[in-house]
MARGUMI-88773 format. One record per residue (C-alpha): x, y negated, z; residue number from 1. Coordinates in nm, 3 decimals. Layout:
! MARGUMI-88773
@east:X&north:Y&up:Z&n:NUM
...
***
This chain:
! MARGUMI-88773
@east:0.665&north:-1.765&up:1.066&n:1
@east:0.992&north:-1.687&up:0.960&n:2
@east:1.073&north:-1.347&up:0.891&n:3
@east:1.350&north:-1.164&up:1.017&n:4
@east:1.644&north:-0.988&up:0.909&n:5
@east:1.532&north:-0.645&up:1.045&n:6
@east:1.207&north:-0.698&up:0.912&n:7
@east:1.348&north:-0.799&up:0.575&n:8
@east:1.593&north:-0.508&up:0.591&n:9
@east:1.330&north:-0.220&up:0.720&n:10
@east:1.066&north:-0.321&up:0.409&n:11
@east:1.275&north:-0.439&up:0.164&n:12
@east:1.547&north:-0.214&up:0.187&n:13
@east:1.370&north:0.058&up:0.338&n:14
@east:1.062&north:0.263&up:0.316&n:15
@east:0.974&north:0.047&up:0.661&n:16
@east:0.936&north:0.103&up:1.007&n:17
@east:0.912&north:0.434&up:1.168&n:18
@east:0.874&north:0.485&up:1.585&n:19
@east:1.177&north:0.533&up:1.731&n:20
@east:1.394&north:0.432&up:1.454&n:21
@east:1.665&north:0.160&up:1.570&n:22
@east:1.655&north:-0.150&up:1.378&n:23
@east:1.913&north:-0.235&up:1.103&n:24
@east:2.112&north:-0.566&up:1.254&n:25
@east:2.331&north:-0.624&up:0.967&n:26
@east:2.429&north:-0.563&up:0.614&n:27
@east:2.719&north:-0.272&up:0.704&n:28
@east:2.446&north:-0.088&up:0.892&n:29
@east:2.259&north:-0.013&up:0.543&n:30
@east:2.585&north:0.035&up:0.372&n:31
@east:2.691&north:0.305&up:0.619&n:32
@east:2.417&north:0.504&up:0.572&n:33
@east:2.588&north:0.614&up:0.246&n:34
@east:2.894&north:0.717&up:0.395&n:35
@east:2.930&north:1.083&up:0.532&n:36
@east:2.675&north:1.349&up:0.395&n:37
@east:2.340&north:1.339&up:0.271&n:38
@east:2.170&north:1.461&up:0.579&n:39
@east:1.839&north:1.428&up:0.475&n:40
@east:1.935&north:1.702&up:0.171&n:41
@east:2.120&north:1.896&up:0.400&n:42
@east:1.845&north:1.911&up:0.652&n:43
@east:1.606&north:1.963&up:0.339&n:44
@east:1.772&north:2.165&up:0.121&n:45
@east:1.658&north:2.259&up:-0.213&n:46
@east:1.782&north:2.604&up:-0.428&n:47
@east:2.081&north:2.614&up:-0.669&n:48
@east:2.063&north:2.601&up:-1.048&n:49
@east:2.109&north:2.995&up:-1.087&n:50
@east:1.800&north:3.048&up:-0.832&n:51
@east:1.617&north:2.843&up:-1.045&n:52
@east:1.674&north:2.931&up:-1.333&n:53
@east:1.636&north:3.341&up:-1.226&n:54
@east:1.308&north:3.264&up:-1.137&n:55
@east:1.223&north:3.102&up:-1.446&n:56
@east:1.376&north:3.429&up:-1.640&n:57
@east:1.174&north:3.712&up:-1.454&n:58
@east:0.868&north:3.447&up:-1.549&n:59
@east:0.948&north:3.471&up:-1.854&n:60
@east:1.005&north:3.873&up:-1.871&n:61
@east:0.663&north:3.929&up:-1.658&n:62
@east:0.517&north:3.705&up:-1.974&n:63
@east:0.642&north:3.953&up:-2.262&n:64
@east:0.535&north:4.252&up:-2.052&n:65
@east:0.188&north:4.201&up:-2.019&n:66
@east:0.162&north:4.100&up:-2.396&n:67
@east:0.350&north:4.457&up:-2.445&n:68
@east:0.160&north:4.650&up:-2.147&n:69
@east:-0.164&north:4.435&up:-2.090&n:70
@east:-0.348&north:4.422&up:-1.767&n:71
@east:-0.085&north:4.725&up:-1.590&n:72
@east:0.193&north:4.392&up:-1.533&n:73
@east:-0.025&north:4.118&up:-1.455&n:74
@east:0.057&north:4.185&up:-1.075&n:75
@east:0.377&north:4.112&up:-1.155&n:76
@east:0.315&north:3.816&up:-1.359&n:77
@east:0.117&north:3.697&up:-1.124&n:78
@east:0.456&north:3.775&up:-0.808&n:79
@east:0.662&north:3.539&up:-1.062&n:80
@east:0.413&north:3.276&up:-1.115&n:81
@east:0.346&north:3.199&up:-0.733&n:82
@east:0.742&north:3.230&up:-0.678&n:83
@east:0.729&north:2.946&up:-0.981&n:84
@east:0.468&north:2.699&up:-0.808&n:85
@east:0.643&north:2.734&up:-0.445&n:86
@east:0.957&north:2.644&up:-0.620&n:87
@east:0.795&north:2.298&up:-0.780&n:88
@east:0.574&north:2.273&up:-0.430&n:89
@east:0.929&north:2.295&up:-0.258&n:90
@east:1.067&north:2.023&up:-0.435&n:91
@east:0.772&north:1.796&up:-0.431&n:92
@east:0.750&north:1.828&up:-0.063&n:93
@east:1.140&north:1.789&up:0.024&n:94
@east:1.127&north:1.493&up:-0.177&n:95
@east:0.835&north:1.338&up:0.044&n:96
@east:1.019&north:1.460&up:0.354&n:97
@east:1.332&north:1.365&up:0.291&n:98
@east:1.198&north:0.984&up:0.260&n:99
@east:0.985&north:0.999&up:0.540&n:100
@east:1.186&north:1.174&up:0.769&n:101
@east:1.528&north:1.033&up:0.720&n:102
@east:1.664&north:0.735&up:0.961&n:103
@east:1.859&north:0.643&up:0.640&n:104
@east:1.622&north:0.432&up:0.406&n:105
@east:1.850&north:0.257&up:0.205&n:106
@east:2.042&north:0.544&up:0.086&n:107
@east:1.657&north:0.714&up:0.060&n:108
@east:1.566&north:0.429&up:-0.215&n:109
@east:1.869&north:0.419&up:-0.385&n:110
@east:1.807&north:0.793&up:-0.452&n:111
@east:1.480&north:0.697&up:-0.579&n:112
@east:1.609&north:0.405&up:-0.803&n:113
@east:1.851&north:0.579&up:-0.988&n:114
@east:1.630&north:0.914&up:-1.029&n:115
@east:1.356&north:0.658&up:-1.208&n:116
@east:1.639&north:0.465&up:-1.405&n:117
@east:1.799&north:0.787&up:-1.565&n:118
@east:1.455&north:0.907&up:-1.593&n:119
@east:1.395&north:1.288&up:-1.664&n:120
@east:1.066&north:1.403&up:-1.765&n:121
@east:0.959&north:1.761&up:-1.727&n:122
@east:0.796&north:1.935&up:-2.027&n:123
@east:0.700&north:2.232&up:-1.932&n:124
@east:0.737&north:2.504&up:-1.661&n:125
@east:1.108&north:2.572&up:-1.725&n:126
@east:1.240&north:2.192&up:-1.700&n:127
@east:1.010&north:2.138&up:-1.403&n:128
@east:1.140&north:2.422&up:-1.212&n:129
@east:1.515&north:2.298&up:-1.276&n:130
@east:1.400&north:1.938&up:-1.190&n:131
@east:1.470&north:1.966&up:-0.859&n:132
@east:1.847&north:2.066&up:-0.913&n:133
@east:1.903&north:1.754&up:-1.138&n:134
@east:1.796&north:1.510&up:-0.848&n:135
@east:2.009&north:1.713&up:-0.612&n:136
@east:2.304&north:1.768&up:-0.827&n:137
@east:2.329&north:1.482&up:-1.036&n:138
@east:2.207&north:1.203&up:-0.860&n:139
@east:2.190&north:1.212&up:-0.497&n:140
@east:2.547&north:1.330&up:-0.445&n:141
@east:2.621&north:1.032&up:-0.658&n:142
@east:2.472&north:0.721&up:-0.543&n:143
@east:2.768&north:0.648&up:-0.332&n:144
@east:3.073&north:0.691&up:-0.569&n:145
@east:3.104&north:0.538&up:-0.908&n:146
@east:2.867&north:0.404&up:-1.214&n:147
@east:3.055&north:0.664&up:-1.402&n:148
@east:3.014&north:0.936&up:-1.193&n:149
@east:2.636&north:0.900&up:-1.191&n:150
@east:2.612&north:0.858&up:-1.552&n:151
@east:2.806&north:1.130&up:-1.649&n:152
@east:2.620&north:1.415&up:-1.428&n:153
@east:2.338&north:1.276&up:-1.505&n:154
@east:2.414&north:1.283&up:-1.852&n:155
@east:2.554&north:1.669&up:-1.882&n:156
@east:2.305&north:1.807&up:-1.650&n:157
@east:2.072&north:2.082&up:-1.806&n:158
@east:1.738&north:1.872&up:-1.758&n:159
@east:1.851&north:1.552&up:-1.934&n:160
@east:1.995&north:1.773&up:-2.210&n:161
@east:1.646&north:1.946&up:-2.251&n:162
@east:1.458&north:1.661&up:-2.228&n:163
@east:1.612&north:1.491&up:-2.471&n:164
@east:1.630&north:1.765&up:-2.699&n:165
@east:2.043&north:1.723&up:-2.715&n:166
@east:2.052&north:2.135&up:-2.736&n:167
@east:1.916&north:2.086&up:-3.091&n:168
@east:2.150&north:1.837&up:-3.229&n:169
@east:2.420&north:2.006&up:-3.455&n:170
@east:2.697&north:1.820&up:-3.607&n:171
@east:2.594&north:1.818&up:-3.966&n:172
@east:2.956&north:1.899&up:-4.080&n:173
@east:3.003&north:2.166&up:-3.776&n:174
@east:3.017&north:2.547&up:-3.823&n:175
@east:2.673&north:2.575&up:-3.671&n:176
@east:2.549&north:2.248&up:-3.913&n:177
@east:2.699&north:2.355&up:-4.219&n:178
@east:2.549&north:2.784&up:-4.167&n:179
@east:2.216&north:2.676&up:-4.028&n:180
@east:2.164&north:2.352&up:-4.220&n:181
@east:2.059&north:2.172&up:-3.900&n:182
@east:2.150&north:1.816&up:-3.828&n:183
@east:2.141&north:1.558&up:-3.570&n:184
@east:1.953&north:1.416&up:-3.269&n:185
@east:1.982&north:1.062&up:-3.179&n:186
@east:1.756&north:1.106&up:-2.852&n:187
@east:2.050&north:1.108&up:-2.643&n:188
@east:2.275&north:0.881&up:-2.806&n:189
@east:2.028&north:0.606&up:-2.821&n:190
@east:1.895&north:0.626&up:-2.447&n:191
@east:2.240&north:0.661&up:-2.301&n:192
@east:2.306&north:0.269&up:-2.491&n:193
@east:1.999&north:0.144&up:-2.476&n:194
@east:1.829&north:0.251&up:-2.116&n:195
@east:2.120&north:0.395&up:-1.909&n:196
@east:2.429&north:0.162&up:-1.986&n:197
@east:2.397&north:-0.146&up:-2.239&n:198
@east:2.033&north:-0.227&up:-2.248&n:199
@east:1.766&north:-0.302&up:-2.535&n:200
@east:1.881&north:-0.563&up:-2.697&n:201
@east:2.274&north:-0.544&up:-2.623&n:202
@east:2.526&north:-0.543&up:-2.877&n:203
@east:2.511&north:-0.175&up:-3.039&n:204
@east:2.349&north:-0.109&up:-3.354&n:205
@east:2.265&north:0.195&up:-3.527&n:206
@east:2.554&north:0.300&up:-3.668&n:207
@east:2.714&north:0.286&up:-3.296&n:208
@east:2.424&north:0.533&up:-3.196&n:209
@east:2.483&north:0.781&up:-3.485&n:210
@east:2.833&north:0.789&up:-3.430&n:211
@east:2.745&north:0.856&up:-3.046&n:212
@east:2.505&north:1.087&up:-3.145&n:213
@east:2.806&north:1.304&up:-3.348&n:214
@east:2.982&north:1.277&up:-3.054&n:215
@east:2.738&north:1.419&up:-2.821&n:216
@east:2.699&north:1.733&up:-3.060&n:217
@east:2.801&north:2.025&up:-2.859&n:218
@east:2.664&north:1.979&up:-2.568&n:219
@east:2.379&north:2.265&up:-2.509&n:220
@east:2.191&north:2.436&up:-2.221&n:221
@east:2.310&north:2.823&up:-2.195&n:222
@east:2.255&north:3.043&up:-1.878&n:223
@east:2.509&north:2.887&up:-1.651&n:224
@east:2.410&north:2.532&up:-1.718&n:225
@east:2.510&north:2.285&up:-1.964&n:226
@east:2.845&north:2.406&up:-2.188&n:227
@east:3.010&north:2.258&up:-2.475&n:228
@east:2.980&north:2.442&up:-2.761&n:229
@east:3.282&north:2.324&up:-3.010&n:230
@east:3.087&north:2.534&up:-3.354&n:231
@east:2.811&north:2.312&up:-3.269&n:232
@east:3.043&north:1.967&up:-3.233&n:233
@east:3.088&north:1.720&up:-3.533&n:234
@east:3.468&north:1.722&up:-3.636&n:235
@east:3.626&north:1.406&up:-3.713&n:236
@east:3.658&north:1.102&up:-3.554&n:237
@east:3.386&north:0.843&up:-3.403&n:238
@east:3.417&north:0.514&up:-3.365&n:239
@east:3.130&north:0.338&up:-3.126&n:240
@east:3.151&north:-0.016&up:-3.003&n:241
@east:3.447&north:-0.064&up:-3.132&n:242
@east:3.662&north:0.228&up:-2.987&n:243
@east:3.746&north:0.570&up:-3.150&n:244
@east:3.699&north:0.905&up:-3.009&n:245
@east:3.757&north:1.233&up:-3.098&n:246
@east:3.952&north:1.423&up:-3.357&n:247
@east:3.969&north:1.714&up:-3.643&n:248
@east:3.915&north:1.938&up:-3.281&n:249
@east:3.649&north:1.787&up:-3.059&n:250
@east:3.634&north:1.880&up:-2.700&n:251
@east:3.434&north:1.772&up:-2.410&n:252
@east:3.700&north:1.483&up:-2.283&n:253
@east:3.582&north:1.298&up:-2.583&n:254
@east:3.263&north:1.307&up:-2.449&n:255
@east:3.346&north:1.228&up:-2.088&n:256
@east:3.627&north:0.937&up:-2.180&n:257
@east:3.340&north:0.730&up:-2.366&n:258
@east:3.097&north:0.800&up:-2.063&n:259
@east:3.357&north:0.623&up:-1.845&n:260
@east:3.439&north:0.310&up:-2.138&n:261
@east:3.085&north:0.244&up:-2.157&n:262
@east:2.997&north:0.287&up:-1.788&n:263
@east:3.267&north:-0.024&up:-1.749&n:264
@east:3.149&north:-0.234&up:-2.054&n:265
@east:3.035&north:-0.607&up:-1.946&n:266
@east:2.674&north:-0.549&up:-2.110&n:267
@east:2.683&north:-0.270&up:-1.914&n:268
@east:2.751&north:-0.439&up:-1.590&n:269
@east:2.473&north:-0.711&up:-1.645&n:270
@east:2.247&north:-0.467&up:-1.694&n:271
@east:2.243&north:-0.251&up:-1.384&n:272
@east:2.295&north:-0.583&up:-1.202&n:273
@east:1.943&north:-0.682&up:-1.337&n:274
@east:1.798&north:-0.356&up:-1.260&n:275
@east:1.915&north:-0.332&up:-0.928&n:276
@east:1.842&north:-0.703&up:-0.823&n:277
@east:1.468&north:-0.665&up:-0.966&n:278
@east:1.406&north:-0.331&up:-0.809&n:279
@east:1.498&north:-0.379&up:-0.467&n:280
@east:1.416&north:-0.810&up:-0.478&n:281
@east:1.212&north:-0.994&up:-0.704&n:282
@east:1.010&north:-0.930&up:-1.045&n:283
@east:1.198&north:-1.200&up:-1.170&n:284
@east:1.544&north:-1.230&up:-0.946&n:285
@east:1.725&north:-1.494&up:-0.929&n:286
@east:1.961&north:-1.569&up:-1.194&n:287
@east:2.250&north:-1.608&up:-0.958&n:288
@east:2.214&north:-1.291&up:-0.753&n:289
@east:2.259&north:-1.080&up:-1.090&n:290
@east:2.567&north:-1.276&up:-1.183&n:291
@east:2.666&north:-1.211&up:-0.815&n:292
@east:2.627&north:-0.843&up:-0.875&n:293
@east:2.779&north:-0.807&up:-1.225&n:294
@east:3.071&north:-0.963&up:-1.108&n:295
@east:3.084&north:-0.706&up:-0.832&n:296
@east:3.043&north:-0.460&up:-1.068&n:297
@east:3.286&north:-0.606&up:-1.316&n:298
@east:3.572&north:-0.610&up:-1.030&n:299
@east:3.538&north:-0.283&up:-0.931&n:300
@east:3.525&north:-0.107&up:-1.205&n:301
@east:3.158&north:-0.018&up:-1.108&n:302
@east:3.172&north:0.081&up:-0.780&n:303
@east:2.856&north:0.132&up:-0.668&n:304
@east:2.877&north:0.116&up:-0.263&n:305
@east:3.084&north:-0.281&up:-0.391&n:306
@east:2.796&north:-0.369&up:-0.581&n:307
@east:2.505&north:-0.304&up:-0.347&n:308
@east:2.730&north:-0.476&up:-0.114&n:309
@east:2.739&north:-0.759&up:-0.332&n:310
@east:2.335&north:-0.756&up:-0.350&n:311
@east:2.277&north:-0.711&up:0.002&n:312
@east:2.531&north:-1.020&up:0.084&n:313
@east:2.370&north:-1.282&up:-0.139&n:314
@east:2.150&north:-1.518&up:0.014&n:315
@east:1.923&north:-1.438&up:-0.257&n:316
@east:1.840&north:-1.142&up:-0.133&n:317
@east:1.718&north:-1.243&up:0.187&n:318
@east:1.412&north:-1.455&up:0.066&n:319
@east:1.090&north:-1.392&up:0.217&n:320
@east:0.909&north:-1.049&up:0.152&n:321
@east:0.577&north:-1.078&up:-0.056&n:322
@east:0.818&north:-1.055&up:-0.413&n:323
@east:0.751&north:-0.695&up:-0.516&n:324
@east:0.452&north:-0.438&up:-0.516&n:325
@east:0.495&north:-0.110&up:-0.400&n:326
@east:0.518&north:0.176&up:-0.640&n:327
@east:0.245&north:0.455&up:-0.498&n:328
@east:0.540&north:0.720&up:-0.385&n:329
@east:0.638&north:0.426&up:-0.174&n:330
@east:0.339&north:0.308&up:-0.063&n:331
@east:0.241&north:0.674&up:0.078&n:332
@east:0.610&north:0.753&up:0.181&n:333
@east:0.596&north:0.335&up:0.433&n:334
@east:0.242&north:0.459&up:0.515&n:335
@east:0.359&north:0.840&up:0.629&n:336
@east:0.667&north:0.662&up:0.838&n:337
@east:0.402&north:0.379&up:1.010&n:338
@east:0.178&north:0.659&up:1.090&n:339
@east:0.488&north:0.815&up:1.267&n:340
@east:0.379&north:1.188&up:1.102&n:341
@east:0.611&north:1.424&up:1.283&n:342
@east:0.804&north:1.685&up:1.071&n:343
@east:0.542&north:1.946&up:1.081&n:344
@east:0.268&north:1.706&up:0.888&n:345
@east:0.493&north:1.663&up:0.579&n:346
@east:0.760&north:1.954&up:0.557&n:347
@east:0.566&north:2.260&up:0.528&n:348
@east:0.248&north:2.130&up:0.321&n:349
@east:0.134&north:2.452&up:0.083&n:350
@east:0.050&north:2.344&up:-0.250&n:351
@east:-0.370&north:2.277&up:-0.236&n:352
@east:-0.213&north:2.018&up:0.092&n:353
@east:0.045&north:1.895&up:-0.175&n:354
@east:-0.221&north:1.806&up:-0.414&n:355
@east:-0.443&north:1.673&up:-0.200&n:356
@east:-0.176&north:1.425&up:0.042&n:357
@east:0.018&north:1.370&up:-0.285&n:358
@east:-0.090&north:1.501&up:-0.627&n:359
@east:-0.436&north:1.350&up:-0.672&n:360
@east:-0.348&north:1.041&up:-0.454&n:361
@east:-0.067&north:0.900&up:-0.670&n:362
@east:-0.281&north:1.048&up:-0.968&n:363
@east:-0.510&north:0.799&up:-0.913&n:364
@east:-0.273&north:0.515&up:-0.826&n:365
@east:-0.120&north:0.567&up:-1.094&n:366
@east:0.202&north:0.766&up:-1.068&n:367
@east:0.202&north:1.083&up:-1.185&n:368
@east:0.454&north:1.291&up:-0.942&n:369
@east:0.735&north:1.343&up:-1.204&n:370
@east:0.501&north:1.256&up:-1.527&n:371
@east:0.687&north:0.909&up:-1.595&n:372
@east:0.556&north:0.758&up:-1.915&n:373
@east:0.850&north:0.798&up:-2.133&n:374
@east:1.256&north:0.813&up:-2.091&n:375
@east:1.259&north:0.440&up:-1.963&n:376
@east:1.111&north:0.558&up:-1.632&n:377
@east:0.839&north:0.357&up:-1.422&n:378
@east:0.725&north:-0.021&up:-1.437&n:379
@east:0.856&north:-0.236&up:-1.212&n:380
@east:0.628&north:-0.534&up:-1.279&n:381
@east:0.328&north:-0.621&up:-1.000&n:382
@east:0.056&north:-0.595&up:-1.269&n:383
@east:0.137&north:-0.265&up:-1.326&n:384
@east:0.030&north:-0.151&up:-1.005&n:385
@east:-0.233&north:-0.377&up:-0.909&n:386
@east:-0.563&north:-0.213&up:-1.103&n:387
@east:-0.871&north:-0.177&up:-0.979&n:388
@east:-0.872&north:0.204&up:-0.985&n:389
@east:-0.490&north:0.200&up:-0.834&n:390
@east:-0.621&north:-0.027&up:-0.485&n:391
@east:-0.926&north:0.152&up:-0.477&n:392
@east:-0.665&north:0.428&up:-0.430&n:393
@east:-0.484&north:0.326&up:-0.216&n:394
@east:-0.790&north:0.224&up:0.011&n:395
@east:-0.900&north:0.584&up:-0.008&n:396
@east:-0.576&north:0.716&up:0.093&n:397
@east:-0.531&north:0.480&up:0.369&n:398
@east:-0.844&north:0.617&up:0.532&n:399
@east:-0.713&north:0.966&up:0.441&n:400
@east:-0.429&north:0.960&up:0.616&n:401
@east:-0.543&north:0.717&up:0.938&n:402
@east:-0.802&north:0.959&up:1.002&n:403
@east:-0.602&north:1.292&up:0.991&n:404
@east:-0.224&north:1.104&up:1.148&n:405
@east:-0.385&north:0.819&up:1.349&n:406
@east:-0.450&north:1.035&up:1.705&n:407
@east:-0.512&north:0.784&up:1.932&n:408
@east:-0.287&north:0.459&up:1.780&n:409
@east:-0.430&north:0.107&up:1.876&n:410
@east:-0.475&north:-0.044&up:1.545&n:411
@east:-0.367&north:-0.381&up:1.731&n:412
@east:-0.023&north:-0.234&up:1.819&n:413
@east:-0.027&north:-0.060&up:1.510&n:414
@east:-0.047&north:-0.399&up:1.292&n:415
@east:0.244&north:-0.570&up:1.513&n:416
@east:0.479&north:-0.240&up:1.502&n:417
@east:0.412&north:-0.199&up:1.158&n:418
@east:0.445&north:-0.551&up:0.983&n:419
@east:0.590&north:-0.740&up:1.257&n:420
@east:0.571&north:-1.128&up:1.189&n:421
@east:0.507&north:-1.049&up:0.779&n:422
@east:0.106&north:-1.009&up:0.969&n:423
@east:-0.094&north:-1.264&up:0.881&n:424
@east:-0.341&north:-1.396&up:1.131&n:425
@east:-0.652&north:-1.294&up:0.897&n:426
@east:-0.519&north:-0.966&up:0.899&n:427
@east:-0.484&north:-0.962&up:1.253&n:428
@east:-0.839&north:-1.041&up:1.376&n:429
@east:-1.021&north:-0.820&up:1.088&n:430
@east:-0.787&north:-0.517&up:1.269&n:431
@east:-0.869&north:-0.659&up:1.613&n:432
@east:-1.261&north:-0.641&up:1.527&n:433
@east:-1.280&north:-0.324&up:1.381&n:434
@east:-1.511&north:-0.042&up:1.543&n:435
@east:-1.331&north:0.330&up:1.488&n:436
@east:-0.981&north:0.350&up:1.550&n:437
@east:-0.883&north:0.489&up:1.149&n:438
@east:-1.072&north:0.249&up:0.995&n:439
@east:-0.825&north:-0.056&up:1.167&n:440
@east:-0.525&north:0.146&up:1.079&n:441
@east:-0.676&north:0.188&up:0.724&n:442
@east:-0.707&north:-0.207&up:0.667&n:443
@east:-0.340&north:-0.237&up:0.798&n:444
@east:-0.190&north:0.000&up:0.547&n:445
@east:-0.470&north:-0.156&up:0.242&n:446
@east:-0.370&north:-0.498&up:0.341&n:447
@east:-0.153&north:-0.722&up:0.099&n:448
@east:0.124&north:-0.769&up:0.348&n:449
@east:0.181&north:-0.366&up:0.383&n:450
@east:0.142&north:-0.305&up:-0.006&n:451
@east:0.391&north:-0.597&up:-0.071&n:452
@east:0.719&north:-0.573&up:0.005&n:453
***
């Protein structure tokens, strides 16, 4: 049966259908969801950078007064430790929420696409509690202006300077360098080129990503965020791709004038327009849809809300569902929305219900809630997701959440509102012929059709 373009547009798109959700007719319904404010973060808002970071101080003072005073300030240890785990629990379960919940799934996976491709990994309690503020700060506020834009708040906020240990690079010919004999870290430099603009393989080379990495020097995390620190900043001038920057005085809009070249550069371009088409389409997109996008992206100067239109207008775009797997946050974000979970099932979980609706689960599946593997964020590629262990998962879950959400759904409806004509009629008759109500609903969410999309 052919499939159509709300179904295409709901699943592929979209984290999927949801009761009482209009359909999405047309191409400018997906692209207005980005204009106006992020409702879904305003409706689920998250604390400020200086909350976060407070808590993380009077942590950190409870710490050094029970090694000083022993047993007589672990209550208070233990005050700051619970404010510390609601804080993460917050953020894990606004992020669920906020997918779930909002009407608005486009703008809801482009969130999650460009949090994965300027991936941030948490080490430790400190960068976990500020986590939160770099997906609300940096990157959702973002998605809908320029490539620039994104790249450079995502590239100056505190947790992508920590993680990439960029507070610890010192210009080796700085004030700083030259008194503390400390030198360089390329961390930065090379994952701005390589993962978050040009690509492996593009047209730098090493000497472009030392000079970068001179140029970056500066930058540091203090206690109002992330502040350019000129002892700290190599003097002199770089020269990267090509182009020089700086001077005897370096200053931040050295820094922020390459972020903007490079966000523009043609390699640059090609590169998102890969990302984007094999994220949202196929594992391997068609060659013309990327070339459709880059040119987008070329035109504009990398506007972003001209290149997804540019995606979403290609035919290529529009092929038949089946070409990706869903990632496990996706999978249990299309499964909450099918099972229609109301706002009190997902928005107020304390963290043992955390763990057990979303820690363990994705555990298992294989996606570690904010534990990417390394800087260049999750795998795309079906294999990757298809184990054993991960649809054993994903089985388990499905039963999980039929039995506790499923109230008194017909899985027969269910399969139909859920998957529309993308049902198969194998599917359909092993739902039909099943005896307790979860157990149908189970097979629809476990079936290939619902973990494809």
């Amino acid at each position: 049966m052919t499939q159509t373009f709300e179904t295409v547009a709901a699943i592929r798109f979209g984290y999927g259908f949801r009761a009482g959700e209009p359909d999405i007719r047309d191409a400018g319904q997906l692209l207005a969801q980005l204009q106006g404010p992020d409702r879904a973060m305003l409706r689920f808002p998250t604390p400020g950078f200086m909350e976060r970071l407070d808590i993380l101080k009077q942590y950190r003072i409870q710490v050094n007064r029970v090694k000083e005073l022993g047993d007589i300030a672990k209550d208070d240890l233990k005050v700051t430790k619970r404010a510390r785990r609601v804080l993460v629990s917050e953020d894990i379960n606004k992020r669920f929420a906020r997918a779930i919940l909002s009407p608005n799934g486009f703008r809801e996976r482009l969130a999650t696409f460009w949090a994965d491709h300027f991936t941030v990994v948490p080490k430790g309690q400190g960068q976990i509690i500020a986590y939160g503020d770099f997906m609300d700060r940096a990157i959702r506020p973002n998605i809908s202006g320029s490539f620039g834009d994104i790249l450079t708040a995502s590239t100056l906020h505190p947790s992508m300077i920590t993680f990439l240990d960029q507070g610890r690079s010192v210009g080796p010919n700085s004030k700083a360098g030259l008194n503390r004999d400390r030198g360089l870290n390329e961390n930065l430099a090379r994952e701005v080129l390589e993962l978050h603009t040009m690509g492996v393989g593009a047209s730098y080379v090493q000497k472009d990503v030392r000079q970068l990495a001179e140029l970056l020097t500066g930058l540091a995390n203090t206690d109002h965020g992330t502040e350019f620190k000129q002892n700290m900043a190599e003097p002199g001038v770089e020269v990267i791709l090509g182009r020089s920057y700086g001077g005897e005085n370096a200053v931040i809009g050295d820094i922020l004038a390459f972020l903007q070249d490079i966000a523009i550069h043609p390699e640059t371009a090609r590169h998102i327009a890969r990302k984007l088409a094999v994220h949202f389409v196929a594992d391997n997109p068609d060659p013309a849809l990327i070339t459709h996008i880059e040119q987008a992206f070329l035109r504009s100067g990398g506007d972003l809300p001209t290149v997804y239109a540019a995606m979403l207008e290609h035919p290529a775009a529009w092929v038949d569902l089946g070409q990706k797997v869903k990632q496990p946050f996706g999978f249990i974000v299309s499964g909450l929305r099918a099972l229609n979970v109301p706002a009190s099932g997902v928005a107020d979980l304390g963290p043992r219900e955390l763990k057990q609706m979303y820690g363990l689960p994705m555990v298992t599946m294989g996606q570690s809630i904010l534990k990417a593997p390394g800087p260049n964020g999750w795998p795309e590629e079906a294999e990757a997701w298809i184990t054993p262990q991960g649809l054993a998962a994903r089985v388990q879950w499905a039963l999980v959440a039929s039995t506790a959400f499923g109230g008194e759904t017909d899985p027969r409806d269910f399969v139909d509102t859920t998957l529309r004509e993308v049902a198969g009629e194998t599917l359909k008759f092993a739902v039909s012929g099943s005896e307790k109500k979860a157990e149908g609903l189970a097979l629809v969410l476990s079936s290939p059709e619902f973990n494809r999309r």
